[in-house]
N, C-alpha and C positions, 0 to 999 in steps of 0.2 A: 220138261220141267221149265215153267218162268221164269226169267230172270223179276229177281226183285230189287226194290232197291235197299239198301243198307245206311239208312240213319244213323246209326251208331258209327260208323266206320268216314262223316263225310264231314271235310275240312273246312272248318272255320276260320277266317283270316283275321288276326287281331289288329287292332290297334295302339301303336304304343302310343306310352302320351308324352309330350315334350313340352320342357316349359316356355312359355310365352314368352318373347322380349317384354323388361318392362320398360311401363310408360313413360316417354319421357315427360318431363315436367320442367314449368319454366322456373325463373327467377323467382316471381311473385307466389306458383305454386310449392315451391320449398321453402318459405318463410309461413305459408299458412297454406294447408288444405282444408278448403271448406269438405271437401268428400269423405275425408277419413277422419277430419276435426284435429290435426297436427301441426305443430308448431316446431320447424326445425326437423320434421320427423318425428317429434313426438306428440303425444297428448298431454294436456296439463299435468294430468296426474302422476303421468313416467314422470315428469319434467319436476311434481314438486316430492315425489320420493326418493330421485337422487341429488336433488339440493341440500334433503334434510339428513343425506348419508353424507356428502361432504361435508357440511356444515358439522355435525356431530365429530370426524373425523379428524380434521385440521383442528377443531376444539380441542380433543383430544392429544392430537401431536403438540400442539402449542403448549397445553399444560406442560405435559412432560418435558418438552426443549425448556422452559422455564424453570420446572426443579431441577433440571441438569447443571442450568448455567448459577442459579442459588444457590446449587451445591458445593461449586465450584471455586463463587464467588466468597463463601463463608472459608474457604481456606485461605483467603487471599490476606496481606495484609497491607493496608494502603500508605505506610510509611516505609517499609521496607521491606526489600524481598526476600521470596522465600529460599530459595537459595543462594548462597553468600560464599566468596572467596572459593575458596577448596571444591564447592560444590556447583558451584557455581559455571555455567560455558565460558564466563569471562575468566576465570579464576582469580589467582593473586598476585599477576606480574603487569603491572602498567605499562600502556606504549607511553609513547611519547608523539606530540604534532607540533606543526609549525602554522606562521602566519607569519605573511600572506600566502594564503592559496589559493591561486586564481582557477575559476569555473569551467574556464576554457582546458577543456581536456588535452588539446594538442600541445598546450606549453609544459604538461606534464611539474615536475618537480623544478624549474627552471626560473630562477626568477630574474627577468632579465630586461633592461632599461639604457638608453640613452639618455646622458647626463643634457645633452645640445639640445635633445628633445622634451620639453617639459610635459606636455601629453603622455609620453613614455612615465614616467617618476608618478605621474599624477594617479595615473591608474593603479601602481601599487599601495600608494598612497590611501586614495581612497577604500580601497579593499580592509586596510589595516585603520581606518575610521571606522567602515562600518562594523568589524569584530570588534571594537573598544567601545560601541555604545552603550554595550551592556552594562562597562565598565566605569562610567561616568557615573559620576556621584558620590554618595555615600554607603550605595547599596539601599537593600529592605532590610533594615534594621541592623546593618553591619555596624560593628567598631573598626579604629587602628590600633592592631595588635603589634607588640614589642614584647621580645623575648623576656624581659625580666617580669612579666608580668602572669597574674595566675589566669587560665583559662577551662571555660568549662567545655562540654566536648560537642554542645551545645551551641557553642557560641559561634559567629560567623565574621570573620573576619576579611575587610574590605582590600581590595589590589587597589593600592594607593598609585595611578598615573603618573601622578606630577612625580614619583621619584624616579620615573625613566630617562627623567636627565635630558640628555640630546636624542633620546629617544621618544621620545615623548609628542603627540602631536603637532604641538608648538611647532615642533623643530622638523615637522613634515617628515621625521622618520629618521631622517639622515639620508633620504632619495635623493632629494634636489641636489645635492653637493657629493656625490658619491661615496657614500657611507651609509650603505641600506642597514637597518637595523633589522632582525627576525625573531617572533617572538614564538618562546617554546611555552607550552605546558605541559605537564601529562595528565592522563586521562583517567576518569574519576572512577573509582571502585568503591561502592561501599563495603564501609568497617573496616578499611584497610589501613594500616600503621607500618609506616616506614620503619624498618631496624637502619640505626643510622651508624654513619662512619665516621665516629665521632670521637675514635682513641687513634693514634697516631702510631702505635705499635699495629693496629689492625686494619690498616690501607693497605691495599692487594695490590700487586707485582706490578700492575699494569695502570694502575692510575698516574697521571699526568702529571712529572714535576711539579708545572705550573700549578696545578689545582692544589699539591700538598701545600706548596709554599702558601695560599693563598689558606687554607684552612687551617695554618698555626698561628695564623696572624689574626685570627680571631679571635678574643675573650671566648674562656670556658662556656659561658652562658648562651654562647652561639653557634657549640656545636651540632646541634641538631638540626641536622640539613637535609634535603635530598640534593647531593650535589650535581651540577653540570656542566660537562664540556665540551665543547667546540675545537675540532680540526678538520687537515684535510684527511679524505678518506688514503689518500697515498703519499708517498714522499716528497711529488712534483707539486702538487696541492698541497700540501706542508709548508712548502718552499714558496708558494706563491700567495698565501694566505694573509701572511702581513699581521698587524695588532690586532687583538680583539678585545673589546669591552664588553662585560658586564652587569645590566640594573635590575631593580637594584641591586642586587650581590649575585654570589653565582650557586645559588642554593635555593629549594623552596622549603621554607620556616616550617617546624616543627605543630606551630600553631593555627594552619591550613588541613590539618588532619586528626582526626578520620572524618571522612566526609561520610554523612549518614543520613543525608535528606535534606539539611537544615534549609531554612526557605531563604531563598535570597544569596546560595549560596554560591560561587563562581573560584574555579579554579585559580591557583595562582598562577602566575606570570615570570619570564625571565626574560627581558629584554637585550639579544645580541646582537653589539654594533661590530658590524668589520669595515676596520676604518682603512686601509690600504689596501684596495683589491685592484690587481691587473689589470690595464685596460683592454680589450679585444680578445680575453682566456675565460675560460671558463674554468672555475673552480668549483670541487665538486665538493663539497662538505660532510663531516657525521656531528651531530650532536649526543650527547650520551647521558644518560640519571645514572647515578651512584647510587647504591644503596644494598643492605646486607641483603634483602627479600627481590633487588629487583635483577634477575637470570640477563646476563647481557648473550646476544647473538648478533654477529654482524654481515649472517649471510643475505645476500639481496634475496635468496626465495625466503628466508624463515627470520627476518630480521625482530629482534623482539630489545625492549629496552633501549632504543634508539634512533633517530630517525636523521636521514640524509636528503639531500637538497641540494640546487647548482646556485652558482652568483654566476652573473656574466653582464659586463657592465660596457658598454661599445665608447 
């Protein structure tokens, strides 16, 4: 018998296929291919159906982020906020600040000058110009307000300078001669209305002789105050503190409040001179607002209704 041969039965070797490296392409052929008609890698066409999807898109987001912030903005109200006191993250207990306070972070709360040195005085000096420019004048459309008189709640009443006395910048402060003066405000809350300490049966355990004796001596018509005090924060600063004056009185007027936008409007003022301070000590001071609504705390971490400061005069 022959052998034959078997067709069916004989191996064909295949070919696999693998992909080509592609071409490189320079600079100029990735900005434009004449061969494929591409720009960037694409054809015009790709290039103008996804301009007209972003374009359509951003359109789209834009409107929307527009009715978001119209929507927003119609709850708003541009004279006063929407939430007030109670609800407010500020609530309804004022701090209190001081001036001068120097920029200079490293001198922290310390205000501190050589009397020998007049560059020393100068610079507190000026620091306590530039927060009083506000204050020159007559104000935007301020009056001077006196307690006998009627007031609407409206009305804006001017911190008259000239009654800070030796305080006053005439008198450079009371720096150059050693008797820095420091000036308090407290800080503005709208709608806020002092409850004041203004019966003399209703002053709490812990207010200051001196400030009682100082508020019977005023006519009935002046007691609507927020009052304030000045000492040292301890018994040695007590002791080393010396006279203190204050302009003009030692209260802020009944007729500074409630602040509620009015234009032109500028906190009051209490101007405190310490006229005998230690030479080469430092003395640590607290200042303090009275008042029925305002919560006194005098911890240094949570200190609320009060504010502390150094003198140190070389």
């Amino acid at each position: 018998m022959s052998k034959k041969n078997d067709t069916s039965t004989k191996f064909t070797p295949t070919e696999f296929q693998f992909y080509s490296p592609k071409e490189k392409q320079s600079f100029g052929q990735i900005l434009y291919n004449s061969k494929d008609g591409t720009y960037l890698g694409r054809t015009p066409a790709s290039w103008a159906k996804i301009l007209i999807f972003y374009a359509i898109f951003y359109t789209v987001l834009a409107g929307l982020f527009t009715i978001c912030i119209q929507g927003l903005f119609s709850t708003l109200n541009e004279t006063e906020p929407k939430w007030k006191l109670d609800k407010s993250l500020i609530g309804t207990n004022p701090g209190m600040g001081y001036r001068p306070l120097s920029d200079e972070t490293e001198r922290g709360s310390v205000i501190q000058f050589d009397t020998k040195k007049p560059e020393e005085a100068q610079y507190w000096i000026q620091l306590l110009d530039d927060f009083l420019k506000q204050y020159q004048g007559e104000g935007k459309g301020g009056k001077h307000c006196e307690f006998n008189q009627t007031h609407k709640p409206e009305d804006v009443c001017v911190v008259d300078v000239e009654k800070f006395e030796t305080c006053s910048p005439a008198n450079s402060y009371g720096y150059k001669n050693g008797r820095p003066c420091v000036f308090l405000k407290l800080n503005k809350i709208f709608d806020w209305n002092p409850q004041y300490y203004d019966n003399p049966k209703e002053f709490p355990d812990d207010m200051p002789v001196e400030l009682r004796t100082y508020i019977n001596s005023l006519p009935a018509t002046e007691l609507q105050q927020v009052w304030v005090s000045c000492n040292g924060t301890n018994a040695q600063d007590r002791e080393s503190l010396g006279d203190i004056k204050y302009f003009p009185g030692q209260g802020f007027p009944a007729f500074y409040y409630p602040y509620i936008n009015q234009p032109g409007y500028l906190s009051p003022l209490i101007a405190v001179q310490f006229e005998k301070l230690p030479v080469s000590h430092m003395v640590n001071v607290e200042c303090r607002a009275w008042a029925k609504n305002i919560i006194y705390s005098g911890s240094a971490r949570d200190r609320m209704g009060s504010v502390t400061f150094q003198l140190f005069i070389d």
